[in-house]
C-alpha positions as CSV (number, residue, x, y, z in Angstrom):
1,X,111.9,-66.7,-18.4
2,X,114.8,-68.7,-20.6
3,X,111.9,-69.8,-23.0
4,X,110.8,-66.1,-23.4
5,X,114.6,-64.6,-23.4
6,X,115.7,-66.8,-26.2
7,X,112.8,-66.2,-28.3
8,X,113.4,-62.2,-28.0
9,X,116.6,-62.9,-29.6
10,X,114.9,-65.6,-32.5
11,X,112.6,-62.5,-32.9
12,X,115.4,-59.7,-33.0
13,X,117.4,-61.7,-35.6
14,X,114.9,-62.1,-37.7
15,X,113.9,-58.6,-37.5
16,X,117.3,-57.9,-38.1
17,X,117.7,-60.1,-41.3
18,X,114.2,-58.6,-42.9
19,X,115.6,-55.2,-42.3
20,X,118.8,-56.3,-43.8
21,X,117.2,-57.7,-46.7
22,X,114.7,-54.8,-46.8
23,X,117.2,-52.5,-47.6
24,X,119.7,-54.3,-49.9
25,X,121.8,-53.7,-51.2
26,X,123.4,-50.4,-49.7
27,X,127.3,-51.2,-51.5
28,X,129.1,-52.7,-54.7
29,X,128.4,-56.4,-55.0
30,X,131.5,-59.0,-55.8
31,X,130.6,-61.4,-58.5
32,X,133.0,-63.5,-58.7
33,X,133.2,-66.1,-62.4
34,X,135.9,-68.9,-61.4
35,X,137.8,-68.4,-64.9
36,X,139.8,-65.5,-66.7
37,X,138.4,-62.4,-68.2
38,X,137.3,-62.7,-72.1
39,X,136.0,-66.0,-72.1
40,X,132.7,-67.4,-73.0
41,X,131.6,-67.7,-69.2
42,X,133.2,-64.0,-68.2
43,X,131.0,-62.7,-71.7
44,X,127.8,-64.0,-69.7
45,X,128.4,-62.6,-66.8
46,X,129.5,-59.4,-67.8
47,X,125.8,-59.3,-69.6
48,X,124.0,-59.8,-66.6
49,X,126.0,-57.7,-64.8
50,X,125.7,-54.2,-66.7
51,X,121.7,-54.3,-66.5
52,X,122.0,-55.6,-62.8
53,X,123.8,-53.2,-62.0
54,X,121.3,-50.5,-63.1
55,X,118.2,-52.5,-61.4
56,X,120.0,-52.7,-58.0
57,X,121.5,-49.2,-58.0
58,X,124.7,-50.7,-56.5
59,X,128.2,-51.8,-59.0
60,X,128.3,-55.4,-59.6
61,X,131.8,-55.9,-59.8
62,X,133.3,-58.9,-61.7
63,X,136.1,-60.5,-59.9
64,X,137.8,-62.9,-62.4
65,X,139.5,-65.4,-60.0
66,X,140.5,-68.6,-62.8
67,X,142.3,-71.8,-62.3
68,X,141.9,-75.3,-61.2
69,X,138.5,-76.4,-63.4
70,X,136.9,-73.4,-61.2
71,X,137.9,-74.6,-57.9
72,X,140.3,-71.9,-57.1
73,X,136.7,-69.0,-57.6
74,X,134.2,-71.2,-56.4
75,X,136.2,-71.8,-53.4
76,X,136.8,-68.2,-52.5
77,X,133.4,-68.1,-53.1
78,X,132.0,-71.0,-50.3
79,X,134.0,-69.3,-47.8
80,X,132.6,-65.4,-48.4
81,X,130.4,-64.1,-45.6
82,X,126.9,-65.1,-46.4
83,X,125.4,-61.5,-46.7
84,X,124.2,-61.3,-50.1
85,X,127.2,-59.3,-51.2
86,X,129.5,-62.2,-53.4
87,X,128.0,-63.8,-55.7
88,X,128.9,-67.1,-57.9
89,X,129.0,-67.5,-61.4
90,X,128.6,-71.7,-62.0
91,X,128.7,-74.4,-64.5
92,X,128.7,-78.1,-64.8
93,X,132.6,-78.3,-64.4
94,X,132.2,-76.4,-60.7
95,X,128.7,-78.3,-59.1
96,X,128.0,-81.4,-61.0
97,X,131.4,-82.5,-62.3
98,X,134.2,-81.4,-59.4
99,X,132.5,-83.2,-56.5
100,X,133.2,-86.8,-58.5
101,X,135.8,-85.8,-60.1
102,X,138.4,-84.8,-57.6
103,X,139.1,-86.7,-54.3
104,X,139.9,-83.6,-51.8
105,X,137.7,-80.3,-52.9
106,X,138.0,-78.2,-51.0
107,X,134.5,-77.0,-51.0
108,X,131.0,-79.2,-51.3
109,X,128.2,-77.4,-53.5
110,X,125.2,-78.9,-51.1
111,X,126.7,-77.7,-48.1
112,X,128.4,-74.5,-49.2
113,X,125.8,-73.0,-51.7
114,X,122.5,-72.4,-51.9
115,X,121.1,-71.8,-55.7
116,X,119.9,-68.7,-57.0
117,X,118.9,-69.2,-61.0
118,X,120.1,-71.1,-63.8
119,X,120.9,-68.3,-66.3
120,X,120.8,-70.3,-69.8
121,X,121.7,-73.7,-71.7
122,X,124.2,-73.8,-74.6
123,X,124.3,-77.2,-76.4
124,X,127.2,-79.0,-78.0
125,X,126.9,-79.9,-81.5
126,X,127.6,-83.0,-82.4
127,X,129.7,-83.0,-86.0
128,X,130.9,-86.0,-88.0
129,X,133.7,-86.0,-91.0
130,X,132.1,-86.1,-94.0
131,X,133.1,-89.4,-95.4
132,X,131.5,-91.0,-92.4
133,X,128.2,-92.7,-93.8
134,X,126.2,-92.3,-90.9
135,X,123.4,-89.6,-92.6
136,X,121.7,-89.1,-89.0
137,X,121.7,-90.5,-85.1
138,X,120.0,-93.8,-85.8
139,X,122.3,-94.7,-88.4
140,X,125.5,-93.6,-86.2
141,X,124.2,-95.7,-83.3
142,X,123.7,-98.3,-85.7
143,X,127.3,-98.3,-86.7
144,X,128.8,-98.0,-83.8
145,X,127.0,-101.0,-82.6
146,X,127.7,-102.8,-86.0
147,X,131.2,-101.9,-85.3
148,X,132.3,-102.1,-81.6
149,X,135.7,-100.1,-80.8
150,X,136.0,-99.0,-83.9
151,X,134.2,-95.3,-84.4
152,X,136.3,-92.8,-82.4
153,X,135.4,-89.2,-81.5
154,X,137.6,-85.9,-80.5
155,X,137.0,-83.8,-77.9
156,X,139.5,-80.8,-76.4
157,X,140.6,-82.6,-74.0
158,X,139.7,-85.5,-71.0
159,X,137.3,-84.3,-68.6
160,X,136.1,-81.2,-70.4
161,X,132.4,-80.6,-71.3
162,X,132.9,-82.2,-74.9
163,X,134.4,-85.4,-73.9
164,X,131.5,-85.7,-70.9
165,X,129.0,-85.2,-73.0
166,X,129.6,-87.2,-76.0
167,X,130.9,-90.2,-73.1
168,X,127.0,-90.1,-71.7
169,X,126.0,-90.4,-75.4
170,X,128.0,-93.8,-75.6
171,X,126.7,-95.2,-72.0
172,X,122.9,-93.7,-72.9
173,X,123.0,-95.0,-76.2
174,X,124.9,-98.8,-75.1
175,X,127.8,-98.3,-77.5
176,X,131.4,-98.7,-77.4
177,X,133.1,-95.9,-79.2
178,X,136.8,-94.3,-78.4
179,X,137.6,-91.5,-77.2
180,X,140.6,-89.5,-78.5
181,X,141.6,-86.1,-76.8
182,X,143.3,-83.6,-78.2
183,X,144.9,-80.0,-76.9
184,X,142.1,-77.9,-77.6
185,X,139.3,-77.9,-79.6
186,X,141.0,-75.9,-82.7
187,X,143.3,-79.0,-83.2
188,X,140.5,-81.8,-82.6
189,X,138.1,-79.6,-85.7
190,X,141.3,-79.7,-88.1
191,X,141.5,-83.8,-87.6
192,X,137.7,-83.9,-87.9
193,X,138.0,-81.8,-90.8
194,X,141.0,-83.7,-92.4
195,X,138.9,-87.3,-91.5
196,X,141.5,-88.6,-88.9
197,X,138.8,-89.0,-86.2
198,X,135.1,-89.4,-87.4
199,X,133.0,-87.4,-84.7
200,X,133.2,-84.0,-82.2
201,X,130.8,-83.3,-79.7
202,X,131.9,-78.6,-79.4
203,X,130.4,-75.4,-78.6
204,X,127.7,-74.3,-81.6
205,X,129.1,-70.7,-81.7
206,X,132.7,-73.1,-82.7
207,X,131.5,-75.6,-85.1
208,X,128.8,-73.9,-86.9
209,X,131.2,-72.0,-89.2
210,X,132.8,-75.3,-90.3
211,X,128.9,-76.7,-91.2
212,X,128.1,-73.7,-93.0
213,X,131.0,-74.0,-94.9
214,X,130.5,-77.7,-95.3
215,X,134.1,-78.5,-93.9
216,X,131.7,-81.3,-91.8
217,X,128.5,-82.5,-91.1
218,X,125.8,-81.1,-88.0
219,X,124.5,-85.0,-86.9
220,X,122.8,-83.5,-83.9
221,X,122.4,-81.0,-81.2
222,X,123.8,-82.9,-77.8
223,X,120.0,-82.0,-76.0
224,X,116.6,-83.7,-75.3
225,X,115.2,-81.5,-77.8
226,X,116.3,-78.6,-80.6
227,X,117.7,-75.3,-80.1
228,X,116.3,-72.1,-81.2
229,X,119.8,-71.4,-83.0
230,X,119.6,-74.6,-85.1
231,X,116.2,-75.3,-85.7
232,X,117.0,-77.9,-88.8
233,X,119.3,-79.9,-86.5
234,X,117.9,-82.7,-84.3
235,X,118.4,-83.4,-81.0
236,X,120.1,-86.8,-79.9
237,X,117.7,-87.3,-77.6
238,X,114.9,-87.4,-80.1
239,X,116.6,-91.0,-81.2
240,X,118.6,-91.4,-77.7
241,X,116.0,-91.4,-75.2
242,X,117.0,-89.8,-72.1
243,X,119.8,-88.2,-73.6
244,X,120.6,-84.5,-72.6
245,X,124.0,-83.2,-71.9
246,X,124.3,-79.1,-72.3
247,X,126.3,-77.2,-70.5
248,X,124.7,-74.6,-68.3
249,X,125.5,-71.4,-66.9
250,X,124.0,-70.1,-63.0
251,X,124.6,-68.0,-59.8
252,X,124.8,-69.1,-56.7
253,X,125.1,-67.5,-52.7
254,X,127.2,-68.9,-50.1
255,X,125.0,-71.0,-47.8
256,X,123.4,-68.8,-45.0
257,X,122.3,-65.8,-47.5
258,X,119.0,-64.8,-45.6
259,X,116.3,-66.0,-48.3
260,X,114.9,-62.7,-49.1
261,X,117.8,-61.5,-50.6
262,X,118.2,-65.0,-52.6
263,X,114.6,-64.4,-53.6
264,X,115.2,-61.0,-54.5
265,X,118.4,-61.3,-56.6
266,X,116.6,-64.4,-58.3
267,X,113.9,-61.7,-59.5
268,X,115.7,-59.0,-60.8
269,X,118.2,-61.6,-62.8
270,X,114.7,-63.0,-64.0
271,X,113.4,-59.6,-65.2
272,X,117.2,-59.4,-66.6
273,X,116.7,-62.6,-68.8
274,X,113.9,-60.7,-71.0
275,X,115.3,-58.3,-71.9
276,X,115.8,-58.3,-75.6
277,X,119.7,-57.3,-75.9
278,X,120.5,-59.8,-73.5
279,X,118.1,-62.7,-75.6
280,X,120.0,-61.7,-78.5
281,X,123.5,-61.9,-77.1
282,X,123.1,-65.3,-75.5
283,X,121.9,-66.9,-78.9
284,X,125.1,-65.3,-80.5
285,X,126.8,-67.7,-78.8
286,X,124.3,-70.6,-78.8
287,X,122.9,-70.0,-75.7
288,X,118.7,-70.1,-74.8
289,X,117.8,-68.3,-71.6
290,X,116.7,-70.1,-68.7
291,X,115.5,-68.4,-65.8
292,X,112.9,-70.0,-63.0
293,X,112.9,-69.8,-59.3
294,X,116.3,-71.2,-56.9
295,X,113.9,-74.9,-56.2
296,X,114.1,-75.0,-59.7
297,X,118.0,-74.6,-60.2
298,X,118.1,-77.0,-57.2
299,X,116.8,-79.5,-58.5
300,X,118.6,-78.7,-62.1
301,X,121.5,-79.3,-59.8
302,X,120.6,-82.3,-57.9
303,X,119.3,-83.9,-61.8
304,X,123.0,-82.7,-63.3
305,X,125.5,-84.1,-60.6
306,X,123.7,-87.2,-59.9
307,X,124.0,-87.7,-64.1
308,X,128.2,-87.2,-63.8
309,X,128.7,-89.3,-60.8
310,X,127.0,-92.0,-62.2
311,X,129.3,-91.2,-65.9
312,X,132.7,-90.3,-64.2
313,X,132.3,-93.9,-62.1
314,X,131.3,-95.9,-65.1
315,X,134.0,-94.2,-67.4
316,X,136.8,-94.7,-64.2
317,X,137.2,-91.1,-64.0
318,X,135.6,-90.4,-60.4
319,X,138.1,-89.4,-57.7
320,X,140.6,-89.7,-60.3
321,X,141.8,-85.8,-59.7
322,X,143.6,-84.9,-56.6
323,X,143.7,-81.4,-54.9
């Protein structure tokens, strides 16, 4: 009688959670982006959100909720009921970097989230000073190696995408090259322009003026392979193998959204992703669209933190953050 009882109630719940998702959504969604309005990650998710919006017949509402590397958003975010109604906008700095980085976060990405989609990649340009000598990525590795300690590179500042990214290129690549951050990443493209540091790992949609105008020299795009925006331009990880380090934009759930509405979000934000306007937008800023199924984010995510653990510990960086 207990055996039967308990799984009437198994049944009614999930009868409950189809209907549920069946019908969703019936009111305004929250998406919330972990950083202030008018930045590159708010431009992203504002549009998604538009044609969304329109697909789902419901508002999807940005709710700008900066500070903290992301933590203070992604936080509100862990802790909203799990009902398919608040959604996260995510990067490296929030899932792959955070967990090593800061000793007490208050929320865990594997327990808190599940993934819904990668939305795109944007890759960091790697630019040099033009006096350097280095004419490509063999011959800066060649250098550097030539020269221990004595290359340096700028980056906006110690922890940030930039400095991450052009840190795995010195552990991938087995070279000893210095780091020197800087206040932004206006001030560290003047010194590159002016030759007081030799090489800048930056946004494309940043450094690409400065190229074209032949202020400094495009080495290589910071990927495993090019970018439709820069076709001409290597990749380091043509010369580097098993060098990637992009920075990546997704959504995520709080742990405990039933699975159809995960599934379902995951195929309108797919059918989203084609659309031509959006395409065209998202390569503005150096962005290629992603897309796939949440397994595949998943295990994007799994790849991507396991990547900055393994960085942040070598470079003594992990845990160094307190909260």
């Amino acid at each position: 009688m207990k055996m039967q009882y308990a799984l009437l109630v198994v049944l009614c719940v999930v009868a409950a959670t189809v209907q549920a998702a069946g019908n969703y959504p019936q009111r305004p969604i929250r998406f919330i982006v972990p950083f202030p309005p008018a930045g590159g990650t708010d431009t992203v998710a504002r549009l998604i959100a538009g044609p969304l919006a329109e697909r789902l017949k419901q508002q999807v509402i940005i709710d700008n909720r900066g500070g903290a590397n992301a933590i203070i958003g992604t936080d509100l975010g862990a802790k909203a009921p799990p009902d398919g109604y608040t959604w996260v906008f995510c990067l490296p700095a929030s899932v792959s970097v955070n967990p090593t980085l800061y000793r007490n976060l208050p929320y865990d990405p594997a327990r808190d989230f599940v993934p819904v989609i990668r939305l795109n990649t944007i890759a960091l340009l790697m630019t040099v000073t033009n006096n350097l000598p280095a004419k490509n990525v063999a011959e800066l590795v060649a250098l550097a190696k030539a020269k221990p300690g004595t290359l340096n590179y700028a980056s906006s500042g110690n922890g940030g995408a930039a400095h991450l990214a052009m840190a795995l290129f010195n552990l991938t690549a087995g070279l000893d090259m210095v780091h020197v951050p800087y206040k932004g990443g206006g001030p560290a493209m003047t010194d590159l322009i002016s030759g007081q540091v030799q090489i800048m790992a930056g946004p494309m949609i940043g450094a690409v003026p400065h190229v074209k105008a032949g202020r400094v020299r495009a080495l290589a795009v910071m990927t495993d392979r090019r970018v439709q925006g820069l076709p001409d331009v290597p990749a380091a990880g043509e010369t580097v193998k098993g060098f990637e380090s992009s920075i990546w934009h997704g959504v995520l759930m709080p742990k405990g959204t039933p699975a159809a509405i995960v599934r379902q979000v995951n195929r309108e934000i797919n059918e989203v992703l084609k659309i031509a306007e959006v395409r065209d937008r998202m390569a503005s800023q150096g962005a290629e669209p992603a897309g796939g199924s949440p397994e595949d984010f998943a295990i994007w995510i799994r790849n991507d933190t396991a990547k900055y653990s393994k960085l942040l510990k070598h470079i003594g960086m992990a845990g160094s953050e307190n909260r």
